[in-house]
C-alpha positions in Angstrom: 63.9 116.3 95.5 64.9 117.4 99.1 67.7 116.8 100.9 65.7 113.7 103.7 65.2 112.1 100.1 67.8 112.6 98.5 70.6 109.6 97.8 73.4 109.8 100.7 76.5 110.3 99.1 80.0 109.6 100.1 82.0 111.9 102.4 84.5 114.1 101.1 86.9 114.3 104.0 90.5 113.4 102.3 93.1 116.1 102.1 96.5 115.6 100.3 98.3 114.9 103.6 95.5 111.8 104.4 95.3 110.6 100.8 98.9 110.4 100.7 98.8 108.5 103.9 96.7 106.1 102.0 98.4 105.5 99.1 101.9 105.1 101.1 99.8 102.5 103.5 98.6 100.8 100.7 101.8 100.8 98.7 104.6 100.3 101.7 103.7 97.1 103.9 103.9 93.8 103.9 105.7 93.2 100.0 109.0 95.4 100.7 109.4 93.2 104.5 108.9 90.1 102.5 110.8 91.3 99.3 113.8 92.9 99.8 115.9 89.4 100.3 114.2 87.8 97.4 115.2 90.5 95.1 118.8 90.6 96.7 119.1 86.7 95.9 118.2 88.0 92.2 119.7 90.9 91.6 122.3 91.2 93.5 124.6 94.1 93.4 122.3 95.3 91.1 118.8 94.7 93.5 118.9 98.9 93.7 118.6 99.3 90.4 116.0 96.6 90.2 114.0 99.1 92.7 114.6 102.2 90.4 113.2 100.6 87.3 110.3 98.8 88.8 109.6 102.6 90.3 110.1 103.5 86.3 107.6 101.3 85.2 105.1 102.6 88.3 105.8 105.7 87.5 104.6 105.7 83.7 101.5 104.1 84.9 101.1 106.2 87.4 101.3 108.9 85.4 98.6 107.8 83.5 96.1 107.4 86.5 96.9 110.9 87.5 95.8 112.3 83.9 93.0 110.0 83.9 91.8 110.7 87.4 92.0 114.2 86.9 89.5 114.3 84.3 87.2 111.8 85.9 87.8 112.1 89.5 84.9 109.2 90.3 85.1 106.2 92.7 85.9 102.6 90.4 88.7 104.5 89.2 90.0 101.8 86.6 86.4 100.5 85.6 85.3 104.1 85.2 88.7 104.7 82.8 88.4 101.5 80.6 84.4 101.9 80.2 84.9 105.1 79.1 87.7 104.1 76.9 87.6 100.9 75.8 83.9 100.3 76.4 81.2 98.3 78.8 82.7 95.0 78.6 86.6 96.3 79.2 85.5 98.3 81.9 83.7 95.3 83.7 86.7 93.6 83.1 89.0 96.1 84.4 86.7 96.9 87.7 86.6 92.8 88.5 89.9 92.0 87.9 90.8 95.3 90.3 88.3 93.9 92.9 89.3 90.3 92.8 92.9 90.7 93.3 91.9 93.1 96.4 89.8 90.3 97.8 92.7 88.2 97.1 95.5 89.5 97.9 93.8 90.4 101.2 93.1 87.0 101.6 96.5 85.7 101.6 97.3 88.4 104.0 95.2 87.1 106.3 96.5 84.0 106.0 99.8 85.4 106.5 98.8 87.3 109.7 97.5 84.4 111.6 99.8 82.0 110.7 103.0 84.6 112.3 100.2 85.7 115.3 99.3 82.3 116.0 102.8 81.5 116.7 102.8 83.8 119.6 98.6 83.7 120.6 97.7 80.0 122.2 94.5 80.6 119.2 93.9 78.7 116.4 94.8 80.3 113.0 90.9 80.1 111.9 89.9 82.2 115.1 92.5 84.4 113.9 91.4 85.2 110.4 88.1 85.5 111.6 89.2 88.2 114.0 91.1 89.8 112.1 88.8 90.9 109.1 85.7 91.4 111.6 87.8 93.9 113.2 89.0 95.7 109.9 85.8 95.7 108.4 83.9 97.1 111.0 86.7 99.9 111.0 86.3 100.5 106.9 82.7 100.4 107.6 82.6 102.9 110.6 83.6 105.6 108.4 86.5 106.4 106.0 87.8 109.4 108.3 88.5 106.6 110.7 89.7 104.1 108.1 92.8 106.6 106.6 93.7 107.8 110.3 93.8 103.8 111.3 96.0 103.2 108.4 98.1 106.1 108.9 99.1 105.5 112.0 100.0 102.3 111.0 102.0 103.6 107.7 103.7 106.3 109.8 105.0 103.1 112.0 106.4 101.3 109.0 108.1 104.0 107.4 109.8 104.8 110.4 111.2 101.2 111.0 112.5 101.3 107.6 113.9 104.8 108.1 115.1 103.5 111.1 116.8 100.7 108.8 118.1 103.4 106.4 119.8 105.8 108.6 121.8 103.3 110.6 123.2 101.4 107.7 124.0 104.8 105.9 128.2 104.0 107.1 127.9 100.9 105.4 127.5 102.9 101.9 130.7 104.1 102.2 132.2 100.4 101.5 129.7 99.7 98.3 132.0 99.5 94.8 131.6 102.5 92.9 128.6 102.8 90.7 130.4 102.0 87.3 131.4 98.6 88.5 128.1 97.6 89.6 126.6 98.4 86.1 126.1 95.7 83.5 129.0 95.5 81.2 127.3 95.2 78.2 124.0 96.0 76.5 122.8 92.1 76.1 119.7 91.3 77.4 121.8 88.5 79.3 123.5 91.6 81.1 120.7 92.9 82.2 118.2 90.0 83.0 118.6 90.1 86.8 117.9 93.6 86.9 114.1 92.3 85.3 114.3 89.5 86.9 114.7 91.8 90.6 112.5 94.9 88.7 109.5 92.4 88.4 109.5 91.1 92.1 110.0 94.6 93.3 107.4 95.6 90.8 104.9 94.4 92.6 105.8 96.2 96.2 105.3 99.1 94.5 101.4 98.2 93.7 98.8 100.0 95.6 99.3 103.8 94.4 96.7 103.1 91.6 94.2 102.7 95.1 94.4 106.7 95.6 91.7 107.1 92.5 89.4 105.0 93.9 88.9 107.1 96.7 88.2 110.4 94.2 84.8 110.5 95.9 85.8 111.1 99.4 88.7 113.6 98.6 88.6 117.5 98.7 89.0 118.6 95.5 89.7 115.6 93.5 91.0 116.5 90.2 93.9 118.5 92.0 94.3 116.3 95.0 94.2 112.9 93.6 97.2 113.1 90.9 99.5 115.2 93.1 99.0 112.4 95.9 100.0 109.3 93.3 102.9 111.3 92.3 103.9 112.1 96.2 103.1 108.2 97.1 105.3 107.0 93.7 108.4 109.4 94.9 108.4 108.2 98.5 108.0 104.9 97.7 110.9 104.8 95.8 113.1 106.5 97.9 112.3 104.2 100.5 112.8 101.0 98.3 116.2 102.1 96.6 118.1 103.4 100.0 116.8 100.1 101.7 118.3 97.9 99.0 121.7 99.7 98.8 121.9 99.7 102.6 120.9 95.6 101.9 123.5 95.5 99.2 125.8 96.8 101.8 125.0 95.2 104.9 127.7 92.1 106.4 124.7 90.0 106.8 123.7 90.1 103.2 123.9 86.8 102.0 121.4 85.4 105.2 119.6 88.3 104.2 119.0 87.4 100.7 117.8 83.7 102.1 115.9 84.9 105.2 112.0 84.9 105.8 112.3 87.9 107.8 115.1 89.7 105.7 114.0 93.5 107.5 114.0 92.4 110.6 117.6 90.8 110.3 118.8 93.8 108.1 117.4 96.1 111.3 119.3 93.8 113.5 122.6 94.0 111.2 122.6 97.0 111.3 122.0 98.3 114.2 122.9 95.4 116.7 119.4 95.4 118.6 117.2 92.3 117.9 114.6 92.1 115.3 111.8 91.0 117.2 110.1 94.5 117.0 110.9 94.8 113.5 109.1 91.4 112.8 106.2 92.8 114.7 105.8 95.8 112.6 106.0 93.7 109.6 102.5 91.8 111.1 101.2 94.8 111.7 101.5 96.2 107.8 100.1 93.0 107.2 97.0 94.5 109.2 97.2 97.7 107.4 97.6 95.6 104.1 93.9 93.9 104.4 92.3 96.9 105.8 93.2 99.2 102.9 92.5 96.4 100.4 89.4 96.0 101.9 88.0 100.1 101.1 89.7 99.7 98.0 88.0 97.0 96.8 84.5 98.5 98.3 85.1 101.3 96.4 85.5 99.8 93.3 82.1 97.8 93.5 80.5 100.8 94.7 81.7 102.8 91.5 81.4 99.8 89.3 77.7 99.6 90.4 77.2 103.6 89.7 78.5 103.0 86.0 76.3 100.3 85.8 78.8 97.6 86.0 77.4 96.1 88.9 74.0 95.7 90.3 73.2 99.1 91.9 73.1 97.3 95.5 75.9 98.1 95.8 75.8 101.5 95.2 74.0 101.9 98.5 75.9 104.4 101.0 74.7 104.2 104.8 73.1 107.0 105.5 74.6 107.2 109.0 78.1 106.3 108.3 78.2 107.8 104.7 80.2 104.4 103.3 79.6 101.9 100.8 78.5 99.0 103.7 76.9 96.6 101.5 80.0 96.5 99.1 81.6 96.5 102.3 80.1 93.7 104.1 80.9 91.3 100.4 84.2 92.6 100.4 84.6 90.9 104.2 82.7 87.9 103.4 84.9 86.9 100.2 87.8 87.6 102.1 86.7 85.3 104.6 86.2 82.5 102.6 89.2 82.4 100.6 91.1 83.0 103.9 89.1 79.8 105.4 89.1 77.9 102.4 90.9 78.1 99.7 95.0 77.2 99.2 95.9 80.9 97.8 99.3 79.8 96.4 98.2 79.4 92.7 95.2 82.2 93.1 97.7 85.0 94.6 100.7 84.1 91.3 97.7 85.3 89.2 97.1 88.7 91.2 100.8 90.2 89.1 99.4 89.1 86.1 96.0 90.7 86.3 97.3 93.8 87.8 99.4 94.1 84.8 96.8 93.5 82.4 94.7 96.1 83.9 97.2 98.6 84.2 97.3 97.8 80.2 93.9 98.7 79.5 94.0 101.8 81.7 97.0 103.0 79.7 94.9 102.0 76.3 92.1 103.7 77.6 94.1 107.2 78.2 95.2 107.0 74.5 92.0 106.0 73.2 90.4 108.9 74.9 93.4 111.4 74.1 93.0 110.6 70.6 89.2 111.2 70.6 89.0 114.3 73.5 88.4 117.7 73.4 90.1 117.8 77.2 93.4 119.3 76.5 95.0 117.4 78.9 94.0 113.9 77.7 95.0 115.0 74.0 98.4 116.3 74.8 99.2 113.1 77.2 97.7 110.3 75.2 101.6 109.4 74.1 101.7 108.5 77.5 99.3 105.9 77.9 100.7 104.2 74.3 104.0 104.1 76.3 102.6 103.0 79.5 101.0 100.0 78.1 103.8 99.2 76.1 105.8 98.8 78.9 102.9 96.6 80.8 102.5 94.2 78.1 106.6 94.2 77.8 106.6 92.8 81.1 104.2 90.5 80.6 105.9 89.1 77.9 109.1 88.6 79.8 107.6 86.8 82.5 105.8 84.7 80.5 109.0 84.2 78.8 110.8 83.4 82.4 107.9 80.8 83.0 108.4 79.4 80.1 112.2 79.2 80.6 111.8 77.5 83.5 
């Protein structure tokens, strides 16, 4: 076959610096500005700590995508994983749920967005939405070059208002209680439930670094680039999280902090007497960046899921021009639209944690599975990992289901 007739294929642009740009972008944004004072009100002294084990749990998982990814550096990262470990129906499973919560979470974004814009625009929230994704879709569908620089710009924004944060509440550490007398006292699971309690909220601003696979396809050298990105994004992340919480922890204002809607942008103000205004700003604008990654994640996904034979293969089509998946795309946009128009996302969005966890399950299953069948050294040596990484999933699970039930 020649090259006019040959399939178009995506375009391998990404280097480590971009794809780490990505993974920050979709990891840092609009959870940790909406967060940080619910898991202060939780945790407490302890609301650090919280950050450090929810980056624990990440980081086992994360782990486990970087082993995985390695060996099957593909777009559809978690549907290619579970179908190769767990089989056809696991992987469809996996792929969906990945895909739905990215339509869905995007969704409530959205929602977000124009509810905070249309506060300060004299449009109607509906307009808003509308805008909002037409504009971010056409960017995801222009090309992915221009997608990772969009969101990079953005990320570089809201890491540096939260460095910003960091830096000028680093005198207030010097009044914190010393580390011993923050720690639980005792070894009872009483002791230690509001650092669970704070771990599982935080938890779930850390989601996002398992996106960097899906992108495997459009990244130089893959197998080398992809893992050392999810372990760069994980690190950073966690730094981020853990000196904003102790400077949080620290800060005079902490108790309207904890009970705030805006809890950055009067932490920024706390600490460094200016208003928040801006701060709240940036916060709608990683709400931006938050839809727009969502929405190339979850186009990849369909677009790999269709290559596996997960999906129809319309949506494996790549535009010839614009080398991106634009009919995956273009459904991505149109679901997103639609639960953002019509649909109350309260009870739909409490379901993304628990579908996120499940799938990080089976992706950790799947990396055992494999290890324990594989001729690939790596997956043989590492397959402990993925028994311990779904371990801890399903241990999370468990306690929330058990805090739901409590309640």
């Amino acid at each position: 076959m020649d090259q006019t007739s040959a399939k178009p294929e995506l375009n391998r642009i990404l280097t480590l610096p971009l794809l780490v740009f990505y993974g920050i972008g979709v990891t840092v944004g609009a959870g940790i500005f909406a967060l940080i004072g619910e898991i202060l009100l939780v945790s407490g002294n302890l609301a650090p700590l919280a950050f450090l084990t929810a980056g624990v749990i990440a980081g086992v998982t994360g782990l486990s995508y970087a082993l995985l990814v390695a060996v099957f550096p593909r777009a559809g990262g978690e549907a290619v994983f579970v179908n190769r470990g767990l089989g056809h129906a696991a992987g469809w499973l996996a792929g969906a749920g990945v895909a739905v919560t990215g339509i869905i979470s995007s969704a409530a974004i959205a929602r977000a967005f124009a509810g905070y814009a249309g506060s300060l625009l004299p449009f109607p929230e509906w307009a808003l939405i509308l805008f909002v994704i037409v504009l971010l879709a056409a960017i995801a569908a222009w090309g992915v070059r221009e997608s990772v620089w969009f969101a990079a710009l953005i990320t570089l924004l809201e890491v540096s208002t939260l460095l910003v944060v960091i830096v000028f509440g680093l005198p207030l550490l010097n009044a914190l209680p010393p580390l011993a007398e923050t720690l639980p006292q005792s070894a009872s699971a009483a002791a230690f439930t509001p650092v669970m309690a704070g771990a599982i909220l935080a938890f779930f601003a850390f989601v996002g670094f398992e996106d960097i696979e899906n992108m495997a396809e459009e990244t130089l050298d893959p197998a080398r680039t992809a893992p050392r990105a999810i372990f760069w994004t994980l690190g950073i992340t966690v730094f981020l999280y853990a000196m904003l919480a102790l400077v949080a922890v620290a800060s005079p204002a902490r108790e309207a902090i904890s009970n705030s809607k805006a809890p950055v942008a009067l932490l920024f103000s706390s600490v460094t007497g200016f208003s928040g205004e801006p701060v709240a700003a940036m916060a709608a604008i990683a709400m931006i960046n938050g839809i727009l990654v969502q929405i190339v994640m979850a186009a990849r996904v369909l677009y790999g899921m269709a290559n596996e034979g997960l999906m129809p293969g319309w949506f494996a089509h790549v535009s010839a021009s614009r080398r991106t998946p634009l009919r995956a795309t273009l459904v991505v946009a149109l679901a997103i639209t639609g639960l953002a128009l019509g649909v109350p996302l309260v009870q739909l969005a409490e379901t993304t944690s628990i579908v996120t966890l499940a799938v990080f399950a089976m992706v950790n299953l799947s990396l055992f599975v494999l290890g324990r069948g594989s001729t690939h050294p790596t997956l043989s040596r590492w397959r402990w990992v993925g028994l311990v990484g779904a371990a801890v999933c399903i241990a999370v699970l468990a306690f929330q289901a058990s805090q739901w039930l409590a309640a």
